[in-house]
One Martini backbone bead per residue (centre of mass of N, CA, C, O) as a GRO file, in nm:
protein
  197
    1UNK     BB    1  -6.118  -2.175   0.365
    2UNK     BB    2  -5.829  -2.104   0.200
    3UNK     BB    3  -5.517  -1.963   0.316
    4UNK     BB    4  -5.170  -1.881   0.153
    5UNK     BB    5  -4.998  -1.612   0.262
    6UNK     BB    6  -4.805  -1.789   0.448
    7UNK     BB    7  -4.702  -2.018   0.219
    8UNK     BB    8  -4.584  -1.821   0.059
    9UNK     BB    9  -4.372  -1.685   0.234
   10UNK     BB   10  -4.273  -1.975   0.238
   11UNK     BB   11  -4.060  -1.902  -0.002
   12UNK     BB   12  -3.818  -1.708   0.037
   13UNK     BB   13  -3.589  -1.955   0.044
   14UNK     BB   14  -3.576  -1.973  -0.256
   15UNK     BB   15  -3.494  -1.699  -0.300
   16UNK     BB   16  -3.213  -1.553  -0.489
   17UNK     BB   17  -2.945  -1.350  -0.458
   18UNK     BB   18  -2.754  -1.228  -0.669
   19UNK     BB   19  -2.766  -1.355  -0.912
   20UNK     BB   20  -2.534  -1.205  -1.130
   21UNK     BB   21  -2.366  -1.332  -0.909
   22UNK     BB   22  -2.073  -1.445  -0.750
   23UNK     BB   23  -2.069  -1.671  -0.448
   24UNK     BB   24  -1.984  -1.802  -0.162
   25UNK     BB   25  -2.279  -1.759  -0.030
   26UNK     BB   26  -2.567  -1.778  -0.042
   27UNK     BB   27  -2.869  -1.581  -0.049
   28UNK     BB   28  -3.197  -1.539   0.096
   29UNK     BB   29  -3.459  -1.351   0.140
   30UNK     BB   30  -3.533  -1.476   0.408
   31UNK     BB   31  -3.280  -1.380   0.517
   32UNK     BB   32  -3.259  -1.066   0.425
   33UNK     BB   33  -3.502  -1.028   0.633
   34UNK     BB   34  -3.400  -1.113   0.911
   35UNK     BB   35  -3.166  -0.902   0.910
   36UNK     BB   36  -3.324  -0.624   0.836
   37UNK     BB   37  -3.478  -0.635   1.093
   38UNK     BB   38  -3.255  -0.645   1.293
   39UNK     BB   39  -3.153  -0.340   1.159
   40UNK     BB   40  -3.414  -0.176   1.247
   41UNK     BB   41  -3.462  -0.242   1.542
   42UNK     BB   42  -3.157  -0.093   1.571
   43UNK     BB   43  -3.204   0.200   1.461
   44UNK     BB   44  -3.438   0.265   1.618
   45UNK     BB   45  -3.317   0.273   1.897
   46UNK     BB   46  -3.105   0.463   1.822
   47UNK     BB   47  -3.308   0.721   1.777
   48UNK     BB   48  -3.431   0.709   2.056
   49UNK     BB   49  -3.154   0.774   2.193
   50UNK     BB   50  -2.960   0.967   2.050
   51UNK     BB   51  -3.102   1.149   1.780
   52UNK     BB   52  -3.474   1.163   1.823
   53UNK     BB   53  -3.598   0.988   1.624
   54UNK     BB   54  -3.922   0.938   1.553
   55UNK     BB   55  -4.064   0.594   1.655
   56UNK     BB   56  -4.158   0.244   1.585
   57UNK     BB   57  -4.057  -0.026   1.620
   58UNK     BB   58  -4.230  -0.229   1.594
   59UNK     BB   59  -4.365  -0.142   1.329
   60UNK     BB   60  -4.078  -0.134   1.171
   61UNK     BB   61  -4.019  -0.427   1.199
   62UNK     BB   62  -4.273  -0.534   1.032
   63UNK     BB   63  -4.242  -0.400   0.771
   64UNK     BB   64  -3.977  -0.560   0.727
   65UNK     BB   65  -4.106  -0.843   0.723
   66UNK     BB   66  -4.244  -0.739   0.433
   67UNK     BB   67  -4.085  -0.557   0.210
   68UNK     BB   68  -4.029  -0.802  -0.014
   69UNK     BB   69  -4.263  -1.007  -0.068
   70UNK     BB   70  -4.319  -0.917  -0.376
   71UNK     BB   71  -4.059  -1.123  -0.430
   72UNK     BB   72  -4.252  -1.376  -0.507
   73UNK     BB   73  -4.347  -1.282  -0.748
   74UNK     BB   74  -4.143  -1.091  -0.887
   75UNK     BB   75  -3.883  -1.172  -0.772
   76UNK     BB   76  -3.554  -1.059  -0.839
   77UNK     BB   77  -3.448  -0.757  -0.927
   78UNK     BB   78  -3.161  -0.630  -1.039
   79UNK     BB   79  -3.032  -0.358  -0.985
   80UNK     BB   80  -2.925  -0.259  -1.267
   81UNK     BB   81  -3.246  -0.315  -1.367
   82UNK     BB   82  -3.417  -0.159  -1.159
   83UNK     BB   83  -3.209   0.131  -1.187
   84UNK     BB   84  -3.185   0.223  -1.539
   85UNK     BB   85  -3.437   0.393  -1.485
   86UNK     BB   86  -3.734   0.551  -1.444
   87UNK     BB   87  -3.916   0.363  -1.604
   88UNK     BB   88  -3.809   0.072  -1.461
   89UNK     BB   89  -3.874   0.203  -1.182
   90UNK     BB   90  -4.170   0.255  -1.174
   91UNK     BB   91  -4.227  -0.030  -1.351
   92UNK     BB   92  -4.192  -0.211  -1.047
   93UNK     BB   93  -4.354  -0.016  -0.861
   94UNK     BB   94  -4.600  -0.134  -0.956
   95UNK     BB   95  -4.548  -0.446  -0.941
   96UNK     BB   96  -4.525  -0.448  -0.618
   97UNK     BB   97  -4.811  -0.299  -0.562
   98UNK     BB   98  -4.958  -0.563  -0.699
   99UNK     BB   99  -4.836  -0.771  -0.505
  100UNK     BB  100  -4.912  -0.685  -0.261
  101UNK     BB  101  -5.198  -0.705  -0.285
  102UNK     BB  102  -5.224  -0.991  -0.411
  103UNK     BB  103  -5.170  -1.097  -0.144
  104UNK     BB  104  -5.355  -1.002   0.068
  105UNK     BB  105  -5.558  -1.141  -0.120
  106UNK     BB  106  -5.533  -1.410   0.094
  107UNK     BB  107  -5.699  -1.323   0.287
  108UNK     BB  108  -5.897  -1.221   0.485
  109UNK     BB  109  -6.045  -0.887   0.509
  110UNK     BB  110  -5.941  -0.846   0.832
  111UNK     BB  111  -5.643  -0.889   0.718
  112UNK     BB  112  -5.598  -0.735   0.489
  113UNK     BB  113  -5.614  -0.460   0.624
  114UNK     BB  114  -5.371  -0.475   0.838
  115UNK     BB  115  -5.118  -0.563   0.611
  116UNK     BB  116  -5.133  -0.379   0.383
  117UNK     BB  117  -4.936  -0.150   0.539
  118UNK     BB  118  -4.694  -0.306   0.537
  119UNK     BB  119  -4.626  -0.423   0.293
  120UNK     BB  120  -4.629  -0.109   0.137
  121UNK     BB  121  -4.578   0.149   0.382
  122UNK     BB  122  -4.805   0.310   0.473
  123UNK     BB  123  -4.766   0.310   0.798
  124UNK     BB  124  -4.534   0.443   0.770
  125UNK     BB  125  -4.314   0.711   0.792
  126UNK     BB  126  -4.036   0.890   0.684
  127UNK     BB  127  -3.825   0.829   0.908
  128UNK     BB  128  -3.906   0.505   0.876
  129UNK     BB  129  -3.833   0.465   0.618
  130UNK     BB  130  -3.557   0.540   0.636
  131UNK     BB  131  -3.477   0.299   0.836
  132UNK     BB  132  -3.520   0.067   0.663
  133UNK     BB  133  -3.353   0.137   0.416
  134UNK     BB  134  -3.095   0.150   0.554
  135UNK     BB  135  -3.128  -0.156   0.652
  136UNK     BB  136  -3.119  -0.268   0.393
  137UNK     BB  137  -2.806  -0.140   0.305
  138UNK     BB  138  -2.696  -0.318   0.533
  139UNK     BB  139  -2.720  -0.569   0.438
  140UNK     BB  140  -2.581  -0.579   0.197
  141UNK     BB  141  -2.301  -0.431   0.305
  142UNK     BB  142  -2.260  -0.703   0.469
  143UNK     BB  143  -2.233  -0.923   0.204
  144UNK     BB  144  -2.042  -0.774   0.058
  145UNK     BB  145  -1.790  -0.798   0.298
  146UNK     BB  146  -1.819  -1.089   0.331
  147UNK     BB  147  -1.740  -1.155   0.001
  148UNK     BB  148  -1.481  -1.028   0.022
  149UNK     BB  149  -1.334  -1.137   0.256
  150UNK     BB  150  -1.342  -1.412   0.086
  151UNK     BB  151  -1.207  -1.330  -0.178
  152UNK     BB  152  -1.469  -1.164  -0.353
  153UNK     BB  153  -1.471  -0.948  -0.576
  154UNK     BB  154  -1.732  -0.933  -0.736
  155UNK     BB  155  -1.815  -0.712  -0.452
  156UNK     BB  156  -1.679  -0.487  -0.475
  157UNK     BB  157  -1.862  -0.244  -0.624
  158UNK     BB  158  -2.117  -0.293  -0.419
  159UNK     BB  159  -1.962  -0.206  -0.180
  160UNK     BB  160  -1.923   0.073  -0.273
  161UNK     BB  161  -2.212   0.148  -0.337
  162UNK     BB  162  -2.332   0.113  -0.074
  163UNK     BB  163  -2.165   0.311   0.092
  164UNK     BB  164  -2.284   0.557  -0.106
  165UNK     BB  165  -2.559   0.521  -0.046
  166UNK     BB  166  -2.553   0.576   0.267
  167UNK     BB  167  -2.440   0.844   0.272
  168UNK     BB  168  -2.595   0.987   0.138
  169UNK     BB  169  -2.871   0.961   0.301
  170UNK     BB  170  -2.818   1.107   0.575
  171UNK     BB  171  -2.829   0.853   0.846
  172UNK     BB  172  -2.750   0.892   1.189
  173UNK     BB  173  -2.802   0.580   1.217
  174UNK     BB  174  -2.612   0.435   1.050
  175UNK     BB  175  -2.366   0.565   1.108
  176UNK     BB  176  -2.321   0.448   1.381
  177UNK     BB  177  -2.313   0.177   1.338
  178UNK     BB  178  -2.072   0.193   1.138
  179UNK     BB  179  -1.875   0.285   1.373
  180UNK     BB  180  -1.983   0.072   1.615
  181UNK     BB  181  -2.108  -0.217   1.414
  182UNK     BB  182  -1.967  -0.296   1.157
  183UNK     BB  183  -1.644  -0.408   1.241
  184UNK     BB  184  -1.738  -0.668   1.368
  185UNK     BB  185  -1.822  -0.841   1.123
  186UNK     BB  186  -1.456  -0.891   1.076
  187UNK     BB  187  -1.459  -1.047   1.264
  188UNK     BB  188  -1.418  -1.298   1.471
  189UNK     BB  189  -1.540  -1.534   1.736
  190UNK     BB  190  -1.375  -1.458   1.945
  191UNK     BB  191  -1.351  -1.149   1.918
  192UNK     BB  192  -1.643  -1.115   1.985
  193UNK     BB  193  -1.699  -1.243   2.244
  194UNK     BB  194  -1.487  -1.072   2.445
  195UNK     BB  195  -1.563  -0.779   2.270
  196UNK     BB  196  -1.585  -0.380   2.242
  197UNK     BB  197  -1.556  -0.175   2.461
   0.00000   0.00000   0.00000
């Protein structure tokens, strides 16, 4: 019996986010994860160290690894278009929990016992399912600066909204990253390299 769960998720390679703008530089969803897992795995570090908030990095990270994997089967579903209404966004998240689950099964059964609660977020606390979302609105926030750095307009709005959208979560592990670790970002790499403590 052959099991393609891990042959789809090499899939993600393929789906380009920010569909409907124009972009200086694709990003794939492939890579939007493990942009996504490197920032979840930095704010858990920070939780535990700084703010005190209980989590389980290496969980925590793995969750990230799989949080979007729905989106091989149902596509990159545009923010205004999936956030336009209550009713829009309910039946989204209905078809990526079908998704989810649609993909486990392609797995032998006690390895999709092991991973749906993975793929779902069923196995994160509300802290940690925290840490992931502001993690993933981080990875777009790199993308829309870096965006707007090279001269492309297109993402000025976006990249308001995600700043704007990081604030109101009231996440004091974002916030950290974003005063010590996010003005790096706009950083060449000679400044990177020299340091910046």
């Amino acid at each position: 019996m052959l099991y393609p769960f891990s042959a789809l998720l090499g899939r993600m390679k393929y789906i380009n986010r920010w569909s409907l703008m124009r972009s200086t530089r694709r990003e794939t969803l492939s890579e939007h994860t493990a942009d996504t897992a490197q920032l979840t795995h930095m704010l858990c570090l920070i939780a535990r160290r700084y703010t005190h908030t209980p989590c389980r990095p290496k969980t925590v990270t793995v969750a990230a690894l799989y949080h979007d994997a729905p989106e091989i089967i149902t596509g990159d579903m545009p923010t205004p278009v999936k956030y336009k209404n209550e009713g829009l966004r309910a039946a989204y998240k209905a078809l990526e929990a079908e998704s989810a689950l649609a993909m486990a099964a392609m797995l032998p059964a006690e390895l999709e016992e092991e991973i749906t609660p993975y793929i779902s977020g069923e196995i994160l606390t509300a802290e940690e399912q925290r840490l992931l979302k502001a993690a993933d609105r981080l990875s777009a926030l790199i993308k829309c600066m870096e965006e707007v750095n090279c001269g492309n307009r297109e993402f000025e709005a976006a990249l308001a909204q995600q700043k704007k959208a990081l604030e109101e979560m009231h996440c004091p592990e974002a916030d950290w990253f974003m005063q010590h670790c996010l003005p790096c970002y706009s950083q060449n790499l000679d400044e990177l390299t020299r340091g910046g403590k």
